[in-house]
Jmol script that loads the backbone (N, CA, C; Angstrom):
load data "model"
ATOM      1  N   UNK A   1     -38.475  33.632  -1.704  1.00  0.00           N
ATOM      2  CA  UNK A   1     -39.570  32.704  -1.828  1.00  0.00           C
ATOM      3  C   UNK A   1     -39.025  31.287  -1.643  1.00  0.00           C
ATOM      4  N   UNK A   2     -39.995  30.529  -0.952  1.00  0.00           N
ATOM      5  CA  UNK A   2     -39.322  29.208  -0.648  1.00  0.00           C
ATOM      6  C   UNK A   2     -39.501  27.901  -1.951  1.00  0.00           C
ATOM      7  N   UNK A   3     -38.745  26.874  -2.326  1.00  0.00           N
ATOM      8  CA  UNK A   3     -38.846  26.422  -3.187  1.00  0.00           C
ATOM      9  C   UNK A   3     -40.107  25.078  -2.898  1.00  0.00           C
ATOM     10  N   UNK A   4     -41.067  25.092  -4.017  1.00  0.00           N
ATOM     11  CA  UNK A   4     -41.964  24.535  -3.936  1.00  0.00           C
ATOM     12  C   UNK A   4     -41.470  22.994  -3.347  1.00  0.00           C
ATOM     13  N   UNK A   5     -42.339  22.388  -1.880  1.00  0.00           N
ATOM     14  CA  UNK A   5     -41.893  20.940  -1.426  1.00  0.00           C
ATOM     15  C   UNK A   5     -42.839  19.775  -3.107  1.00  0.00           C
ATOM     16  N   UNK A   6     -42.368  18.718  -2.754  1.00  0.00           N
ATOM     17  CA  UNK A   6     -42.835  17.895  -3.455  1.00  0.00           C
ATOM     18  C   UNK A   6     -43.458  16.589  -2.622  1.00  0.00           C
ATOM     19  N   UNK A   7     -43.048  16.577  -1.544  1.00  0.00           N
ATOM     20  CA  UNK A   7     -43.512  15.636  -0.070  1.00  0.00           C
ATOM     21  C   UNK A   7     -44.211  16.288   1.084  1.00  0.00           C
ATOM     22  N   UNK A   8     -44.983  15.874   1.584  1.00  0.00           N
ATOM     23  CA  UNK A   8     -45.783  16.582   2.760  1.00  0.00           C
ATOM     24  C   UNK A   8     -44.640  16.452   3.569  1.00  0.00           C
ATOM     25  N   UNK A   9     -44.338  17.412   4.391  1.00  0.00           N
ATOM     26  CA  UNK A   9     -43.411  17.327   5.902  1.00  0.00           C
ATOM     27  C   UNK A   9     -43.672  16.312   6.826  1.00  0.00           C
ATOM     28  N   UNK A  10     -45.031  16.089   7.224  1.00  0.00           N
ATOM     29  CA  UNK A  10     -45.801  15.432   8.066  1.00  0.00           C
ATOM     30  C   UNK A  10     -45.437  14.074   7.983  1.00  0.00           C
ATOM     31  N   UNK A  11     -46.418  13.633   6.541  1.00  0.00           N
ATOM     32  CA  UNK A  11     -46.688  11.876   6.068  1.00  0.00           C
ATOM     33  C   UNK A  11     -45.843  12.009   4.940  1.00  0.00           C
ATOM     34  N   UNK A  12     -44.672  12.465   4.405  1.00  0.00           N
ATOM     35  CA  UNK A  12     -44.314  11.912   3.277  1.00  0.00           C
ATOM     36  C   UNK A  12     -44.684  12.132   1.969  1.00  0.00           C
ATOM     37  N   UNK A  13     -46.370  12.273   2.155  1.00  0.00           N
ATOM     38  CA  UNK A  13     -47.445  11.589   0.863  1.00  0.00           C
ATOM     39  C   UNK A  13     -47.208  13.169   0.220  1.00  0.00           C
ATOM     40  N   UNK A  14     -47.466  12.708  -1.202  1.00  0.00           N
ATOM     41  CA  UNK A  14     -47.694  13.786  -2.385  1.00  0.00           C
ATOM     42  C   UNK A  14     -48.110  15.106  -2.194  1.00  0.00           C
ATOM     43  N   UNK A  15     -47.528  15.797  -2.223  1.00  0.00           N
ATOM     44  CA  UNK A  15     -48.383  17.310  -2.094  1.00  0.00           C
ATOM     45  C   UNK A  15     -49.262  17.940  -3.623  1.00  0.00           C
ATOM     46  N   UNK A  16     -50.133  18.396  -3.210  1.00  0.00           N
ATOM     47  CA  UNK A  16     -51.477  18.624  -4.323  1.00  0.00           C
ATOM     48  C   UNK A  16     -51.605  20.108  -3.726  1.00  0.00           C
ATOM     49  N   UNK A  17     -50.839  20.876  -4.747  1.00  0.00           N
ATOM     50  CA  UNK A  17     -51.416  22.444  -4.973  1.00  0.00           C
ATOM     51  C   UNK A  17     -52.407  22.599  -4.911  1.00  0.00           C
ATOM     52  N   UNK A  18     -53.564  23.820  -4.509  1.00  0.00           N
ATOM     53  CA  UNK A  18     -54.820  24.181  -4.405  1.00  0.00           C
ATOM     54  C   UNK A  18     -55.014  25.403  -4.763  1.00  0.00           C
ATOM     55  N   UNK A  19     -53.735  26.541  -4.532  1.00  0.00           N
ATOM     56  CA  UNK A  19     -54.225  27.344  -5.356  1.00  0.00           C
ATOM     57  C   UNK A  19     -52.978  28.191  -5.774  1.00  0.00           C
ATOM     58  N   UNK A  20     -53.407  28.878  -6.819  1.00  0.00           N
ATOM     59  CA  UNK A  20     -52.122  29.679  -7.965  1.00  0.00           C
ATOM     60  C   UNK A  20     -52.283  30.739  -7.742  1.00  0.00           C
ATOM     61  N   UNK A  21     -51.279  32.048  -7.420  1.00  0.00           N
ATOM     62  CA  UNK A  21     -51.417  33.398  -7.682  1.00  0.00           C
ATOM     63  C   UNK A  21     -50.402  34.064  -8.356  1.00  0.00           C
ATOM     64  N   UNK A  22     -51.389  34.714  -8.907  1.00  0.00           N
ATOM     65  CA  UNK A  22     -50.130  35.667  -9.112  1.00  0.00           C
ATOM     66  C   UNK A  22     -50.260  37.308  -9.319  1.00  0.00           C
ATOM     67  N   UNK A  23     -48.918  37.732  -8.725  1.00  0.00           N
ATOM     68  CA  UNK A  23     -49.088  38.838  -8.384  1.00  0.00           C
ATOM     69  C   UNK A  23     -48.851  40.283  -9.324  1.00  0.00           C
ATOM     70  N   UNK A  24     -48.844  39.921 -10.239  1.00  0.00           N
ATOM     71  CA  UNK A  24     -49.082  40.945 -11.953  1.00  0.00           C
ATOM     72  C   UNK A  24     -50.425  41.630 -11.753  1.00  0.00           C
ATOM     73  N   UNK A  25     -51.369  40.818 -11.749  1.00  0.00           N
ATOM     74  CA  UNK A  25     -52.704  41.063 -12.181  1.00  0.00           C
ATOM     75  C   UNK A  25     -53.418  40.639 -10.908  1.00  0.00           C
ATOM     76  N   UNK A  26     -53.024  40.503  -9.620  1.00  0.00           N
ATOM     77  CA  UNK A  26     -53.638  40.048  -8.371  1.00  0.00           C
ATOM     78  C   UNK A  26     -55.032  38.789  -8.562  1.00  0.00           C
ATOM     79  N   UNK A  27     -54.763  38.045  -9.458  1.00  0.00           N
ATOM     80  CA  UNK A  27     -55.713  36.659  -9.974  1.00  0.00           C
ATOM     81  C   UNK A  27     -55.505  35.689  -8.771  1.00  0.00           C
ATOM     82  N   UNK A  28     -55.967  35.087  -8.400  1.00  0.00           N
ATOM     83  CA  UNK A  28     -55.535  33.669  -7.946  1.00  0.00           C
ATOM     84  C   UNK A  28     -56.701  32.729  -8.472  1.00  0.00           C
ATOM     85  N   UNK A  29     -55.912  31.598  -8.647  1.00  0.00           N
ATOM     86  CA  UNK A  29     -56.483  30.043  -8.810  1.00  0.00           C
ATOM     87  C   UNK A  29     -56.980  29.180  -8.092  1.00  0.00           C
ATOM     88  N   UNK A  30     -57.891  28.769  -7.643  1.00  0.00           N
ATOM     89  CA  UNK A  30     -58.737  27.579  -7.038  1.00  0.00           C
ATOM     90  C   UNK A  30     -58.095  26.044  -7.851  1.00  0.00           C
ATOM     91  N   UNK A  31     -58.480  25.317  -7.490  1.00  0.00           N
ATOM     92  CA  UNK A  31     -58.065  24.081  -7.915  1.00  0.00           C
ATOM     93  C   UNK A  31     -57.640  22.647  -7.097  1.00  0.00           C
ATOM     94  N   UNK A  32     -57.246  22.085  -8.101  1.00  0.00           N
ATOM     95  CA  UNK A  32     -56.486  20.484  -7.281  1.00  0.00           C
ATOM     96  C   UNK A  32     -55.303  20.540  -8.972  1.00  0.00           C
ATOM     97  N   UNK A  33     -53.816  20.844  -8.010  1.00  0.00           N
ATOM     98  CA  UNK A  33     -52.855  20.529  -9.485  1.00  0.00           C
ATOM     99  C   UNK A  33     -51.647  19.407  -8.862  1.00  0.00           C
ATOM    100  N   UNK A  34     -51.583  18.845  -9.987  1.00  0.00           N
ATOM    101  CA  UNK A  34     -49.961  18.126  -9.431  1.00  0.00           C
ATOM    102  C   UNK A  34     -49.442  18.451  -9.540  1.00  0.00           C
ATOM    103  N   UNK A  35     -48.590  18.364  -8.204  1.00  0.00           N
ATOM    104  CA  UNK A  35     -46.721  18.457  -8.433  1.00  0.00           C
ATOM    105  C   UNK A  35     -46.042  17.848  -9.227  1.00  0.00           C
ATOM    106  N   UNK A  36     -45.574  17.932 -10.138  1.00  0.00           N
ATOM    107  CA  UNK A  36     -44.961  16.861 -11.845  1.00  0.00           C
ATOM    108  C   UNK A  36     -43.927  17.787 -11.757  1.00  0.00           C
ATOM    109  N   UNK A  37     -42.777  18.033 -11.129  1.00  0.00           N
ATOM    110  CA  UNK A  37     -41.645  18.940 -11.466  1.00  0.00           C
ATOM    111  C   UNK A  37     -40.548  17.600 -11.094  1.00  0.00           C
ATOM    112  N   UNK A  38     -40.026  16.627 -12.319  1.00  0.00           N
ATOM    113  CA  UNK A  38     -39.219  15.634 -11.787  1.00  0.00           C
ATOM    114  C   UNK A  38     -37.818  16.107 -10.840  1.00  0.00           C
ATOM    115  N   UNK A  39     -37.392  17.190 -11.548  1.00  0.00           N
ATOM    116  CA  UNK A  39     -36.126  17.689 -10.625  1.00  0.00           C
ATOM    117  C   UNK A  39     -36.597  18.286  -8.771  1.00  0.00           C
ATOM    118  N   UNK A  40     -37.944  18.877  -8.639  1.00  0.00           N
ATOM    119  CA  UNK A  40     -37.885  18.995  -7.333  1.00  0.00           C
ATOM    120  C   UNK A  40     -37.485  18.305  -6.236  1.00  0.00           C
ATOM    121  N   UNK A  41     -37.316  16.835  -6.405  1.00  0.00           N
ATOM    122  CA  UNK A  41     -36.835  16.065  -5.780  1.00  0.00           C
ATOM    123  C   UNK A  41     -35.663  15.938  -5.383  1.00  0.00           C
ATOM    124  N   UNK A  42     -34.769  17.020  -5.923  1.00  0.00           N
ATOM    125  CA  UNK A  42     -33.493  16.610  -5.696  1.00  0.00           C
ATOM    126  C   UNK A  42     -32.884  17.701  -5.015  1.00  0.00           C
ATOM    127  N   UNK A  43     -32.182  17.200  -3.804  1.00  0.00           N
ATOM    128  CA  UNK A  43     -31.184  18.304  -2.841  1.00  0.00           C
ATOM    129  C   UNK A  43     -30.263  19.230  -3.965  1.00  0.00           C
ATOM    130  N   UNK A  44     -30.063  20.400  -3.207  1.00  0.00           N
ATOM    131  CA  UNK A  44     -29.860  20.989  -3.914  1.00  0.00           C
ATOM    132  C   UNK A  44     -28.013  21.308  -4.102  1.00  0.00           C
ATOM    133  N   UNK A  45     -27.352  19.781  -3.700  1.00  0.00           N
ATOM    134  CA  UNK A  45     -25.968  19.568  -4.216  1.00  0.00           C
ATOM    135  C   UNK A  45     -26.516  18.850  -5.152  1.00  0.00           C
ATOM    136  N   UNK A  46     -27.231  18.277  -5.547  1.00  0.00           N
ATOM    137  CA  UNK A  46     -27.913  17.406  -6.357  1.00  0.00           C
ATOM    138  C   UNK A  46     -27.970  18.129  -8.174  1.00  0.00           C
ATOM    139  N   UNK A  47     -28.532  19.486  -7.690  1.00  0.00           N
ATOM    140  CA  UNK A  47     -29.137  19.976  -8.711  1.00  0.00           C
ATOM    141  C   UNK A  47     -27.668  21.240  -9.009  1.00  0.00           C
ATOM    142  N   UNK A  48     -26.995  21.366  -7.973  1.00  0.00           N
ATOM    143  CA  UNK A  48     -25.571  22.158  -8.689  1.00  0.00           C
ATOM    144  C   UNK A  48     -24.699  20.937  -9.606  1.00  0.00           C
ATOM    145  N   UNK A  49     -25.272  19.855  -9.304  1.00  0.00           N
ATOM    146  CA  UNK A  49     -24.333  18.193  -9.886  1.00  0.00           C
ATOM    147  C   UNK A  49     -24.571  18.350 -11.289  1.00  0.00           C
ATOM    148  N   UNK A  50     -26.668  18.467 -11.369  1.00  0.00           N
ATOM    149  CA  UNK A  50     -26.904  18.706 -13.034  1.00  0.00           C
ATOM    150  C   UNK A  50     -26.581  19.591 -13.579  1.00  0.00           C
ATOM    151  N   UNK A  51     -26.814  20.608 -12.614  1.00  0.00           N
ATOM    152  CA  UNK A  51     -26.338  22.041 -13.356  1.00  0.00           C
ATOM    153  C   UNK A  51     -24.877  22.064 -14.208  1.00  0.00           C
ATOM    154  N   UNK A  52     -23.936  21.974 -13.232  1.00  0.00           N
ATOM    155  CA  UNK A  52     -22.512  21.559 -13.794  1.00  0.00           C
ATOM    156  C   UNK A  52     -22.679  20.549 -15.042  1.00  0.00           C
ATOM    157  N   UNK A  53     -23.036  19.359 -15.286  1.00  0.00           N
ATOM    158  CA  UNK A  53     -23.106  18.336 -15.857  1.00  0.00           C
ATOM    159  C   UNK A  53     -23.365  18.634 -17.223  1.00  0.00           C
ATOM    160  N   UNK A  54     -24.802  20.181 -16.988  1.00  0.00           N
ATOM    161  CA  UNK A  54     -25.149  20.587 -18.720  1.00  0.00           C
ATOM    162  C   UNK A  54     -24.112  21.774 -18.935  1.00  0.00           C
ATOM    163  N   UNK A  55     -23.032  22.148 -18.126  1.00  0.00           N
ATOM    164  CA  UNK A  55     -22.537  23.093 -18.522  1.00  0.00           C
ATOM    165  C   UNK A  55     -21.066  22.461 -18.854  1.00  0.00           C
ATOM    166  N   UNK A  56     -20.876  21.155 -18.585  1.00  0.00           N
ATOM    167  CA  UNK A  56     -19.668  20.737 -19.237  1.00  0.00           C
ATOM    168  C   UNK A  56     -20.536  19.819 -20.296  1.00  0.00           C
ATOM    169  N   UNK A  57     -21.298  20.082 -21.079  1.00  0.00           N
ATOM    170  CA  UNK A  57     -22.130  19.271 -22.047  1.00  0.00           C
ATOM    171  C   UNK A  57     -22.043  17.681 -21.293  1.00  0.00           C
ATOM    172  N   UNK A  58     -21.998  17.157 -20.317  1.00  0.00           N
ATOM    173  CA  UNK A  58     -22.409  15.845 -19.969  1.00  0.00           C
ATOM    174  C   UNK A  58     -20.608  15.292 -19.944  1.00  0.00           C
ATOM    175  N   UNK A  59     -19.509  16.046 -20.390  1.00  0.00           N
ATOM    176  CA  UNK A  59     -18.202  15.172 -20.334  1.00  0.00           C
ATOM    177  C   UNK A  59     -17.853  15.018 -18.477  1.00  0.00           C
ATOM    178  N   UNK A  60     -17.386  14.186 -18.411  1.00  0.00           N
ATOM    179  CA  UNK A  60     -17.501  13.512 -17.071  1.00  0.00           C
ATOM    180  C   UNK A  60     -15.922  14.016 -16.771  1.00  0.00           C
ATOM    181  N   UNK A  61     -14.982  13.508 -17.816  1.00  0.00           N
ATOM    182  CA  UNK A  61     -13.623  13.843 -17.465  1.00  0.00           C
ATOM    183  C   UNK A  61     -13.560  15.626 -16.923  1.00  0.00           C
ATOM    184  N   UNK A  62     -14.531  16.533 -17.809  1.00  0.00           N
ATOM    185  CA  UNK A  62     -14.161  17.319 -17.554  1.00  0.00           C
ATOM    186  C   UNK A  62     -14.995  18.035 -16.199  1.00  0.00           C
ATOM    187  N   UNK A  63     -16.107  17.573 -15.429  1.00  0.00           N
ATOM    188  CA  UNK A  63     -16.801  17.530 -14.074  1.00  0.00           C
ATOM    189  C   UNK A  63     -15.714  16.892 -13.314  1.00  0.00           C
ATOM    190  N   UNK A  64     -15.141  15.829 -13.404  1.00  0.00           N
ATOM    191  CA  UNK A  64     -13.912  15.125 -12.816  1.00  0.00           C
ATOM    192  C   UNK A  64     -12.982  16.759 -12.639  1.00  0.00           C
ATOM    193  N   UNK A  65     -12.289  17.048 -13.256  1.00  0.00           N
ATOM    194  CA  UNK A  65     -11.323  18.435 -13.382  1.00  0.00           C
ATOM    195  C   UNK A  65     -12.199  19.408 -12.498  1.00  0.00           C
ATOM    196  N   UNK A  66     -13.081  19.876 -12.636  1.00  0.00           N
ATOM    197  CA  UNK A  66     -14.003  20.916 -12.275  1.00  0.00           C
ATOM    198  C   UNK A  66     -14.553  20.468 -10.607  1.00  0.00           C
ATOM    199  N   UNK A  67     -14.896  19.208 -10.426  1.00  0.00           N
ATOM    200  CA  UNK A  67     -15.130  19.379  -8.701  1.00  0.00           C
ATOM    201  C   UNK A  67     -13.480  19.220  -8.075  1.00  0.00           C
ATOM    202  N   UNK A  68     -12.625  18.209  -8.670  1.00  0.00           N
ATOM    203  CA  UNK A  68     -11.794  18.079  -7.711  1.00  0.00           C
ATOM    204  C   UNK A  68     -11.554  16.612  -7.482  1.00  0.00           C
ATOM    205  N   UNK A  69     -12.799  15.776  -8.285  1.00  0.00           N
ATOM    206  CA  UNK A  69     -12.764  14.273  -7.529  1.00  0.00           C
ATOM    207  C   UNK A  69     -12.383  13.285  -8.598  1.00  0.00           C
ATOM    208  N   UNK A  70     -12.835  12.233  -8.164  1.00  0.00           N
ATOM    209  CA  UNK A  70     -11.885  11.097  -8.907  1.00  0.00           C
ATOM    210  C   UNK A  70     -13.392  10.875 -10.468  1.00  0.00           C
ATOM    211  N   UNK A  71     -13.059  10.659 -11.380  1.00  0.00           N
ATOM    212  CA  UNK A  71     -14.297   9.812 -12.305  1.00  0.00           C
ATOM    213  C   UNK A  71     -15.206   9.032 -11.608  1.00  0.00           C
ATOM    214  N   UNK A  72     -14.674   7.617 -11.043  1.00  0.00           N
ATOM    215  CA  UNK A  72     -15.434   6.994 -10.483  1.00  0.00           C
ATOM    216  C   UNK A  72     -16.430   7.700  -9.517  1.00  0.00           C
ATOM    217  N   UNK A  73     -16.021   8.487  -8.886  1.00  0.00           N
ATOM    218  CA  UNK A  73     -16.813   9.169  -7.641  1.00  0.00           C
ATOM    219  C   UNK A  73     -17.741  10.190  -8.405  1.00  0.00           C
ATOM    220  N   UNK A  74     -17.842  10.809  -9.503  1.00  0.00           N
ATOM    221  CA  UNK A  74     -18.509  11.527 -10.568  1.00  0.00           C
ATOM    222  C   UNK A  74     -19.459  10.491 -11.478  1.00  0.00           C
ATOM    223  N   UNK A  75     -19.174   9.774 -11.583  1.00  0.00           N
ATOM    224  CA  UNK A  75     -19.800   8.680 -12.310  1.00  0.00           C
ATOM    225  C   UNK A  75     -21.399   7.992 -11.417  1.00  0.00           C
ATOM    226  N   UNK A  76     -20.920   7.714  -9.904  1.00  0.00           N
ATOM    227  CA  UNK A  76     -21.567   7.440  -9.049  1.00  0.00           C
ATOM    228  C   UNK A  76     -22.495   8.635  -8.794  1.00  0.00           C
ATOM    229  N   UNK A  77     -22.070   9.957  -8.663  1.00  0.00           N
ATOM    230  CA  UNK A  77     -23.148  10.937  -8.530  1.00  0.00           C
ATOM    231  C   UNK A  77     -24.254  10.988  -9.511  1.00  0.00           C
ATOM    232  N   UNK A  78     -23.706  10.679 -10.306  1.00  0.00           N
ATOM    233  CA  UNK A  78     -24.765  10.572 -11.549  1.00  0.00           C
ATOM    234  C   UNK A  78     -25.647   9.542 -11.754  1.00  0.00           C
ATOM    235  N   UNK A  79     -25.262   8.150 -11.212  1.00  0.00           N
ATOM    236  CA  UNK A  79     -25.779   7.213 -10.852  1.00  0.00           C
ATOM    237  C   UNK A  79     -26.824   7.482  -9.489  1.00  0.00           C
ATOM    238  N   UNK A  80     -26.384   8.039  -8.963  1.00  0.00           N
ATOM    239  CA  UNK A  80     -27.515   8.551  -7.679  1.00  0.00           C
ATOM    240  C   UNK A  80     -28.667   9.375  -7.886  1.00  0.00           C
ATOM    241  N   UNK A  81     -28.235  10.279  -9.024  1.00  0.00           N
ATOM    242  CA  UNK A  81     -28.890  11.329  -9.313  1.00  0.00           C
ATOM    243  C   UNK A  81     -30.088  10.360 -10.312  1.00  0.00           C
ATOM    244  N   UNK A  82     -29.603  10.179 -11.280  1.00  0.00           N
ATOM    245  CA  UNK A  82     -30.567   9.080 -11.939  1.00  0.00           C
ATOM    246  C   UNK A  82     -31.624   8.349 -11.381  1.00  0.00           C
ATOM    247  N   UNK A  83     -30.931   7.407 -10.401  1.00  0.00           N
ATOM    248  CA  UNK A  83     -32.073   6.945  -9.217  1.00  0.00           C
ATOM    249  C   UNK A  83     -32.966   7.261  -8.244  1.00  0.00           C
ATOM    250  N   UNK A  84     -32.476   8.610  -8.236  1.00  0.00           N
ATOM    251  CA  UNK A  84     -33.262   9.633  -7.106  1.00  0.00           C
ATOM    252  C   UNK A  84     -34.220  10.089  -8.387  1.00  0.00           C
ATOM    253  N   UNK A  85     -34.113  10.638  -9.604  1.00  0.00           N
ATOM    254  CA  UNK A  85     -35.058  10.576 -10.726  1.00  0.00           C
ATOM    255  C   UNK A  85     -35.784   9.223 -11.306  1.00  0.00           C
ATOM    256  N   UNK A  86     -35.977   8.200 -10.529  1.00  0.00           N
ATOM    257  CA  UNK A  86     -36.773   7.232 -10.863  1.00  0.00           C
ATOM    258  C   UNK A  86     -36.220   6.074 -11.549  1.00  0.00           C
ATOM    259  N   UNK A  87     -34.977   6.289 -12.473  1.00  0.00           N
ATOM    260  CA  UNK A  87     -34.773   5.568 -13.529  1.00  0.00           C
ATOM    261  C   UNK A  87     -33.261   4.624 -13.236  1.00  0.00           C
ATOM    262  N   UNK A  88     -33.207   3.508 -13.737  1.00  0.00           N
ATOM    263  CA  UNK A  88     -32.262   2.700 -13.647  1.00  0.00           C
ATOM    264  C   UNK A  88     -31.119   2.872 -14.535  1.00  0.00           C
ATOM    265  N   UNK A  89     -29.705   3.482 -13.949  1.00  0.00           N
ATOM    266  CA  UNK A  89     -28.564   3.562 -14.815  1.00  0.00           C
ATOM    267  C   UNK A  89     -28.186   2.419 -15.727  1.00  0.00           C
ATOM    268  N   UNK A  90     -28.030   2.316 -17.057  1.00  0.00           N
ATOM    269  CA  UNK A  90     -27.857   1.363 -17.819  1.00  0.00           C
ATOM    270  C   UNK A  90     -26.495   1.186 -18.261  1.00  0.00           C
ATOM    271  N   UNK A  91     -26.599  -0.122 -18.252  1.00  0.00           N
ATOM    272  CA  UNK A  91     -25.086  -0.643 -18.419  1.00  0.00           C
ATOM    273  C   UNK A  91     -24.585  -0.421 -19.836  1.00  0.00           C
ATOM    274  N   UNK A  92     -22.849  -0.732 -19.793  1.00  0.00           N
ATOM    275  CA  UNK A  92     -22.849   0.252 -20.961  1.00  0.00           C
ATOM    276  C   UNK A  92     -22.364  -1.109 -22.069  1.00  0.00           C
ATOM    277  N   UNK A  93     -23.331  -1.045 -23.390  1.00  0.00           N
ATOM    278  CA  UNK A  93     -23.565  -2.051 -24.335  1.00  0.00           C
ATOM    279  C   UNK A  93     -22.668  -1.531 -25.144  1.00  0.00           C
ATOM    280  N   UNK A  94     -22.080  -2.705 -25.978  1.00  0.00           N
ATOM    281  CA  UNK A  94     -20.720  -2.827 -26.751  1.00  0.00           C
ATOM    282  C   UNK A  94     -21.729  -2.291 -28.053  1.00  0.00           C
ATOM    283  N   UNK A  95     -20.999  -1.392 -28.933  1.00  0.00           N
ATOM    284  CA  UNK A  95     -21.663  -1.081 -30.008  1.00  0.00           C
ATOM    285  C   UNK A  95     -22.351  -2.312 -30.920  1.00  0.00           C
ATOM    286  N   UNK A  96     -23.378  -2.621 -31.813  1.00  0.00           N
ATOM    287  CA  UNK A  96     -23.179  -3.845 -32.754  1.00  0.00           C
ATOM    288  C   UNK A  96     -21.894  -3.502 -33.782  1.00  0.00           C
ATOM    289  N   UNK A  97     -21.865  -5.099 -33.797  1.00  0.00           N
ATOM    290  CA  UNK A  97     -20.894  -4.827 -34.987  1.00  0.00           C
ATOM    291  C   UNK A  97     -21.338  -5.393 -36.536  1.00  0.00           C
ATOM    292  N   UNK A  98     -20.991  -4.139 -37.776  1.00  0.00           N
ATOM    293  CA  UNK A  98     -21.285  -4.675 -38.956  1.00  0.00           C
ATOM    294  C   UNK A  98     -20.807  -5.673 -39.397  1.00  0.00           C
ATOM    295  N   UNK A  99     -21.949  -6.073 -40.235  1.00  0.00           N
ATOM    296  CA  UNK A  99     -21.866  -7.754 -40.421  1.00  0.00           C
ATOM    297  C   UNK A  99     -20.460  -8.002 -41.722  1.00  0.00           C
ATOM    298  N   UNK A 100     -20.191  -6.886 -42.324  1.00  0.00           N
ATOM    299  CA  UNK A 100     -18.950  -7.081 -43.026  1.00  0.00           C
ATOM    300  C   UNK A 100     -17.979  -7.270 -41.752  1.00  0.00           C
ATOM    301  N   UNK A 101     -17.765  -6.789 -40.753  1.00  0.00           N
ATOM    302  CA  UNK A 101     -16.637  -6.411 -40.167  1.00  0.00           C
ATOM    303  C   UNK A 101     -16.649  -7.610 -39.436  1.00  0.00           C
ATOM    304  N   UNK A 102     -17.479  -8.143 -39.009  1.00  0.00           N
ATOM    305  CA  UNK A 102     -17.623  -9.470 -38.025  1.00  0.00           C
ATOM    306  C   UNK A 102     -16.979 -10.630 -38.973  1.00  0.00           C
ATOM    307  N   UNK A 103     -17.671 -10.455 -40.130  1.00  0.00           N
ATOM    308  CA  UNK A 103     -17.015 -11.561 -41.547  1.00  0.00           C
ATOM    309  C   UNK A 103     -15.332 -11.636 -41.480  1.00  0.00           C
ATOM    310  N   UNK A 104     -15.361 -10.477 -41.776  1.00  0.00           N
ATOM    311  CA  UNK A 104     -13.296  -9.995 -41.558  1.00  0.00           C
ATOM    312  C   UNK A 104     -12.702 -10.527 -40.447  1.00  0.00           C
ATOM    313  N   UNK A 105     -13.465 -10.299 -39.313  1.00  0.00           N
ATOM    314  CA  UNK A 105     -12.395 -10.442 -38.108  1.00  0.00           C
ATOM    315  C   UNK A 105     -12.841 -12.021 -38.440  1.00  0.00           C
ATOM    316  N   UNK A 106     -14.007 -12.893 -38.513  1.00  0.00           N
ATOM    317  CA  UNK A 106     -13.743 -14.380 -38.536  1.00  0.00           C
ATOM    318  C   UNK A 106     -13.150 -14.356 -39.380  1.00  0.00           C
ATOM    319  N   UNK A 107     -12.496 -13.915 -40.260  1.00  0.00           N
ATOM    320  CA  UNK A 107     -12.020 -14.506 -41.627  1.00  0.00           C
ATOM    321  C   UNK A 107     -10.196 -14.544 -40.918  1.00  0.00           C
ATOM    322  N   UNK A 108      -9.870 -13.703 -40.443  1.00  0.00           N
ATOM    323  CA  UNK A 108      -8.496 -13.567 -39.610  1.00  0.00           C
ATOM    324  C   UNK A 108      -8.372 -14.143 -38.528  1.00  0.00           C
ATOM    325  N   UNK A 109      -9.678 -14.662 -37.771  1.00  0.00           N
ATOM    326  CA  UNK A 109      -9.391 -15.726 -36.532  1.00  0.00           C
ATOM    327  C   UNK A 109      -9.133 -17.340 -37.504  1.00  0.00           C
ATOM    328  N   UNK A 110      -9.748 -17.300 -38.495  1.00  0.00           N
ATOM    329  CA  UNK A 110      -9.503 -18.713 -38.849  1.00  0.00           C
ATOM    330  C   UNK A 110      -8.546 -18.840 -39.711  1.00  0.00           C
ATOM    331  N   UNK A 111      -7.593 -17.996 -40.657  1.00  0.00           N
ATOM    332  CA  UNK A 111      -6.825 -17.904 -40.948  1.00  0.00           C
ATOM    333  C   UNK A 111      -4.987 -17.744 -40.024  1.00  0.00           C
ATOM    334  N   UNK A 112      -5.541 -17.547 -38.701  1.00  0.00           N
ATOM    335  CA  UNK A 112      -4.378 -17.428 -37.606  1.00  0.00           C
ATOM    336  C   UNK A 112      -3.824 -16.256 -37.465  1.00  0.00           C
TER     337      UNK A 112
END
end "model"
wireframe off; spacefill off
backbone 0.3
color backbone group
């Protein structure tokens, strides 16, 4: 069976299911449904990338070991993959720091 498109071949534009079957109970569905499957979008080195990704729980060093390639170049797939899912990779924010601990370290910058 071929995997459901998410783009018309033609124009690009959205594809809108019309009808559902299935072949248990020989039913089919009439209708207008959306395509809402966010991963269909993605080639399918794309989706062996996530696949791998939940099977090393998300560690990068160890996808790094497992394809063969450098971090950086693993890092970037994921960055692609993200963007091809809609969303903007976020930069990576320094933890806050507790306000005792911020006190301490000024207390040792001004002390020398």
């Amino acid at each position: 069976m071929n995997p459901l498109p998410t783009r018309c071949p033609f124009s690009g534009g959205d594809i809108v299911v019309t009808r559902f079957y299935c072949p248990d109970v020989d039913i089919s569905v009439d209708g207008r449904f959306a395509v809402n499957i966010p991963f269909a979008q993605l080639s399918a080195e794309q989706l062996q990338f996530v696949e791998l990704f939940l099977r090393s729980e998300g560690k990068l060093s160890r996808m790094e070991s497992e394809l063969g390639i450098s971090y950086p170049t693993v890092r970037s797939r994921l960055h692609d993959i993200i963007r091809a899912l809609g969303y903007e990779p976020g930069k990576e924010e320094p933890a806050p720091m507790n306000e005792d601990v911020r006190k301490q370290v000024l207390a040792e910058l001004d002390a020398g």
